[in-house]
N, C-alpha and C positions, 0 to 999 in steps of 0.2 A: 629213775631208771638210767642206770649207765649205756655210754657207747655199746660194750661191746651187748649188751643184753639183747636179743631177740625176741620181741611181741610173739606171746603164743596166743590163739584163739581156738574156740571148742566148739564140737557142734554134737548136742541132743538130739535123738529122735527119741519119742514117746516117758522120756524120762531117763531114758539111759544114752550115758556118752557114747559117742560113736569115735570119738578120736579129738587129743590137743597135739596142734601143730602148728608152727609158724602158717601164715595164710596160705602160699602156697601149696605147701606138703597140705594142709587142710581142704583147700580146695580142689588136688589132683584128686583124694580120698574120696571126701563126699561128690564130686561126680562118679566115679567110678563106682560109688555104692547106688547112685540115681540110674544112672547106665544099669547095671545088674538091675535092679529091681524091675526094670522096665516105666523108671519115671513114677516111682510112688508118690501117692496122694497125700498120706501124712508127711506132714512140715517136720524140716529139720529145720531146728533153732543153733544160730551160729551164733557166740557170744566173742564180744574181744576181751580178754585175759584182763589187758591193763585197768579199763575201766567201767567192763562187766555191761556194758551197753551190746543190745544186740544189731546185728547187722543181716542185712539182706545182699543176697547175690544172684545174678542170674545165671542160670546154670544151663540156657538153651544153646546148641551148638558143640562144637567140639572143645575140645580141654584145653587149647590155644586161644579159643574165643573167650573162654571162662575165665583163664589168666589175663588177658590182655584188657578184660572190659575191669578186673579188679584190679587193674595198680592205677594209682592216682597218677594225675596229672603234673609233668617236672614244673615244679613251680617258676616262675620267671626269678632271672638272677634279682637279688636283693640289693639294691641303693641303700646307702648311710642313710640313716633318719635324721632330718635338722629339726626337732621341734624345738620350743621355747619353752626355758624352766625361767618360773619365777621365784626367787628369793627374798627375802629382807636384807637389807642392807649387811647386816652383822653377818648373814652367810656370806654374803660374796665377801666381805672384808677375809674373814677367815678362808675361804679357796683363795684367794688370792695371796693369802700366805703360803703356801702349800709348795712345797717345792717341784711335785709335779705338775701345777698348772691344775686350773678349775677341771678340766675336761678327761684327764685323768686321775683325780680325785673322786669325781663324782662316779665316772665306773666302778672302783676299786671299791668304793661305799655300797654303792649295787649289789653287786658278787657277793662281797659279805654279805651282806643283808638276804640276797639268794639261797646262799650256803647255810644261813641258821634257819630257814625257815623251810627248810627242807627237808627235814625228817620229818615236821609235823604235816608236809602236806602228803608224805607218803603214804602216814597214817588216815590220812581224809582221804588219800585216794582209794586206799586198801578197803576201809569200810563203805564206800561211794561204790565200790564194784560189786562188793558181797551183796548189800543190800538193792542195788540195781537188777542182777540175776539172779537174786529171791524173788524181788519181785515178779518178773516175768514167770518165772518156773511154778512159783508158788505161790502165786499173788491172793488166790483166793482161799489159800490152807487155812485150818484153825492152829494158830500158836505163831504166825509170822510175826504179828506186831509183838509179842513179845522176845520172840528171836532177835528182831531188830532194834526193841529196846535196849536187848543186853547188849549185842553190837557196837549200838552209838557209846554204851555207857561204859565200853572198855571191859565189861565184866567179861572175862574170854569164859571161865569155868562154866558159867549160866549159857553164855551163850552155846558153848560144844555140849553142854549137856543138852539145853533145847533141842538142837537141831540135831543132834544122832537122836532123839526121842520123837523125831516131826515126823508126820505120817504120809512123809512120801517116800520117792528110791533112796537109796543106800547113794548111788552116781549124783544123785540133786547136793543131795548132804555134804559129800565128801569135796566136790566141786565148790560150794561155798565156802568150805572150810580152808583150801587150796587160796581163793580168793582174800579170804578174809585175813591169812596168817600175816603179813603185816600192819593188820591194824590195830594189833595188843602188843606189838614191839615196843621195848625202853628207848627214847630217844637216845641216840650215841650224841657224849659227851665229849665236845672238843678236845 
């Protein structure tokens, strides 16, 4: 996920989506439909978009307290890390050829290394989300473990056909399918 891209998260009641929105807009809405209802009994289930794990919120007090108890904590400023890499001789001989010096060598090898492995974990992230809020949603349906076969195994056609065929909402379906659209993407070739 790039900079500019904005986490959206969802939140279900009874099967059907109630609204995807960055968390705030998500959480001004779902209190505002808890408010109206007068604090209903059924669970709304809030999932995070990126990697489909669901989350819990407190929703007691007003819409200031609900925002302010959901943003995380500013992490402390970050210090350089000095660990120690061990090498074989022949590596260090080689950085030490290097005209940028070991310590910028070995970044630059990183990044790369970063950068190609990057599209495949999009795809691991893509199907780690779908099949995370199946679970939850549909964990005990008949045809999930085959939904999530075809998932893992890349078959998009079995898998869109399973799951517009599963016998739950239309919102369950359309939400995983949402979820899942990156995990049958071509890796982009450099």
């Amino acid at each position: 996920m790039n900079a500019d891209t904005v986490n959206t998260y969802t939140a279900f009641l009874d099967g059907q989506r109630l609204v995807t929105a960055p968390l705030p807009e998500l959480l001004t809405q779902v209190k505002r439909h808890l408010d109206e209802s007068g604090g209903q009994m059924r669970p709304i289930l809030i999932f995070d978009d990126t990697n489909g794990a669901q989350l819990d919120f407190n929703f007691q007090g007003t819409l200031a307290q609900v925002l302010a108890r959901a943003q995380p904590p500013t992490p402390p400023e970050r210090l350089p890390d000095t660990r120690e890499v061990r090498l074989l001789p022949r590596h260090w001989d080689w950085l030490d050829q290097q005209p940028s010096g070991a310590s910028a060598t070995l970044r630059r090898l990183v990044e790369a290394a970063r950068k190609a492995e990057a599209g495949a974990g999009r795809l691991r992230q893509a199907r780690d989300a779908a099949s995370r809020f199946l679970t939850v949603m549909a964990g005990d349906a008949t045809g999930l473990e085959d939904i999530q076969r075809a998932l893992y195994a890349q078959d998009r056609e079995r898998f869109e056909a399973l799951l517009l065929a599963a016998d739950w909402s239309e919102a369950v379906s359309a939400h995983a399918l949402y979820l899942a659209q990156g995990a049958f993407q071509e890796e982009e070739q450099p």
